[in-house]
Each structure stands twice: as C-alpha cells, then as structure tokens.
C-alpha positions in Angstrom: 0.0 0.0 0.0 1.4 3.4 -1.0 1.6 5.9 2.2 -0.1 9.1 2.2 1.2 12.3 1.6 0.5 15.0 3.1 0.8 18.9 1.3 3.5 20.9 4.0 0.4 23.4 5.7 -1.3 20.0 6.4 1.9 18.6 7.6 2.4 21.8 9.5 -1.2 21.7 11.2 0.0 18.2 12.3 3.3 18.6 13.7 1.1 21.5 15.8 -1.5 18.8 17.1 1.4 16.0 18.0 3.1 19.3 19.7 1.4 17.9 22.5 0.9 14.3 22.4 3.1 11.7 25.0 4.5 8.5 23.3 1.6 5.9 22.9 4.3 2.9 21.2 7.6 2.4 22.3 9.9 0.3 19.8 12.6 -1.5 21.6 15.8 -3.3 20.9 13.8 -6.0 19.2 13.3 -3.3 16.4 9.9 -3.8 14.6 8.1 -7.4 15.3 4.9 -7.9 14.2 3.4 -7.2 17.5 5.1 -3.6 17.6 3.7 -2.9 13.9 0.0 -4.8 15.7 0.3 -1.5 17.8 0.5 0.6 15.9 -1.5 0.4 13.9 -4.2 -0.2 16.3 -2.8 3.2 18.0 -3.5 4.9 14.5 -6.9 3.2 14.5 -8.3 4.5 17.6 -6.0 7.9 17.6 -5.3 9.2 14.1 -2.2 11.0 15.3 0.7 9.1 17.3 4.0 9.3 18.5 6.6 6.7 18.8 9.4 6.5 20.4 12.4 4.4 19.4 14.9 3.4 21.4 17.8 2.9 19.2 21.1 5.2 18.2 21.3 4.8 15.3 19.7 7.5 13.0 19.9 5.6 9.8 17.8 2.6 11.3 15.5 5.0 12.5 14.8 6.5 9.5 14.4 3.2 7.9 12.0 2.0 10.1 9.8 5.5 9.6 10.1 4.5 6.1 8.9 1.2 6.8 5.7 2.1 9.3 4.8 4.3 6.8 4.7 2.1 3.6 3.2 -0.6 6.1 0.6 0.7 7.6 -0.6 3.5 5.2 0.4 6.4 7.3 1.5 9.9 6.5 4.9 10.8 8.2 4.7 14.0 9.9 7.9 14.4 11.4 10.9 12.4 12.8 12.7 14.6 15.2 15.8 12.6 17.3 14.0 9.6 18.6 10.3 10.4 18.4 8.5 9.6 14.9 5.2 11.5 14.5 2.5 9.5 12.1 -0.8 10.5 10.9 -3.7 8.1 8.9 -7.4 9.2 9.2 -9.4 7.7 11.4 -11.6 5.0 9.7 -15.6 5.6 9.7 -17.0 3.6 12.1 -20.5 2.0 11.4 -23.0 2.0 13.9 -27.1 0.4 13.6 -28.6 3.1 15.3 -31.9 1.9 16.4 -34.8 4.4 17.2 -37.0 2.8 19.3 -34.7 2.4 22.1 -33.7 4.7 24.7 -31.4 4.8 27.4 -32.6 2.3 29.7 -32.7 2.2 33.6 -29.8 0.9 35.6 -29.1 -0.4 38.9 -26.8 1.4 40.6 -25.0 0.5 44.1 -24.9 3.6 46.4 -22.9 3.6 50.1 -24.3 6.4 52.3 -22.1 7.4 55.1 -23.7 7.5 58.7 -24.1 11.5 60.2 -22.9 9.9 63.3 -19.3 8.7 63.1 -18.9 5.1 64.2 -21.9 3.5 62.7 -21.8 1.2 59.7 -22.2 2.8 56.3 -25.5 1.8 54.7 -25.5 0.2 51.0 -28.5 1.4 49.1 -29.7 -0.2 45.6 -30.9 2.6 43.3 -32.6 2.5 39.9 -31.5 5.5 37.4 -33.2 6.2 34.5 -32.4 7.8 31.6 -33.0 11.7 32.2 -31.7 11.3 35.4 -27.9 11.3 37.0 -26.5 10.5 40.5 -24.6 13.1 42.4 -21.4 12.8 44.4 -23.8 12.5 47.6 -25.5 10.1 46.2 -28.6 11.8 45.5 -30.7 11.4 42.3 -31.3 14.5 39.8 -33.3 14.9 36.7 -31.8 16.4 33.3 -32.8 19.4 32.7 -33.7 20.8 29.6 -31.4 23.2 27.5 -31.7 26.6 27.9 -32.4 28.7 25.0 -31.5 32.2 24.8 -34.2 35.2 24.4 -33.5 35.7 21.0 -33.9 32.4 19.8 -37.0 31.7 21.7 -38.5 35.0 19.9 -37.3 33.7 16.3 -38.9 30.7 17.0 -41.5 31.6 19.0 
C-alpha cells in the first residue's frame, strides 16, 4: 500500500497537534516485530495521530524504520525529530445500527451512604436510574434538565 502524503500546511497543522501528544508505542531493541507494527497500527486506529518513540542510536535505522511504518501501515509521516516519529492516517468511519425505538434504559446502581454519626456502619442502598436522570457525588438522584435557549432564539422561534 502506498503511504499518504501530506501537502506541507497539512503537515504543519499536524506537527502543531502531535506538539502535545506523549509517546503511545515504544519500539525497543527487538526493532519492529509484528506485535510492535500490531500496535500501531491499532494506536492509529483509535487515535489518528501518534507518537513513537524508538529506542535505538542509530539515525539511519531510525529513518528506515519511519520508512517502513509508513509504507506498512498506510500512514502519512509527519515528522521524525531525534527519537520520536510522529505518524498521521485518518481515522476510519465507524458503522454503527442506530436503532430508534430504544432509549437509554434504567440501571441499577449500588450507592454507600455514610452514617451522620461517626462510628456506625455505612448503609449500602440499591438505586434504579433512569435515563434523564444522573447521580450526584452524595448520592442523590437528579433529573436532566432541559437546554436553555436564549431570548433571542426563543422570539425567532416563537
């Protein structure tokens, strides 16, 4: 599969997202197995954008082994600065069955309420939580509320 290329402003945009992305693949000693090139390109999958970091000295190897993700796994390379190689591939469209009829449904949901009185056992309450509603930090149930519209659109509309 040919890799991707990339015009330089896309490249640049990029290189400004990965600016402040952490490592998600590591290559080791072992160089690229099938398990590392597994990883990534499950990393690209989910992510779009990665970073990897190789742990190996030598530059020539390292620029091989961009060449080689890239040609591999269909990926754009962004940038290979010391030991970090930047890739980009879009993220795949992901096909869900959206069904209309069904809503969020209830669900049962375990809630420990702590005694007032210090010393006494906490007491472990089952509680049922349907779809407009959420559970607070106190364990207290609260319905949705509808989004506010602002004047002006409720007089447009209105």
């Amino acid at each position: 599969m040919p890799s991707i290329e990339l015009t330089p402003a896309q490249c640049r945009e990029q290189r400004a997202h990965a600016h402040r992305l952490a490592p998600v693949v590591l290559i080791g000693s072992d160089g690229l197995t099938p398990a590392v090139l597994r990883e990534i390109d499950a990393a690209l999958n989910a992510h779009g954008l990665i970073k990897v970091r190789v742990f190996n000295d030598d530059r020539a190897a390292r620029e091989r082994m961009y060449q080689q993700l890239t040609a591999d796994l269909n990926a754009a390379p962004v940038q290979h600065i010391g030991k970090l190689l930047v890739l980009w591939r879009p993220l795949p469209v992901k096909e869900r069955v959206v069904d209309e009829d069904r809503g969020p449904g209830p669900r049962d949901v375990r809630v420990l309420k702590y005694s007032k009185r210090g010393g006494q056992r906490p007491e472990i309450k089952q509680l049922r939580v349907l779809g407009n509603q959420r559970l607070t930090p106190g364990g207290r149930i609260k319905r949705a509320r509808p989004l506010q519209k602002s004047v002006k659109k409720r007089q447009a509309n209105g």
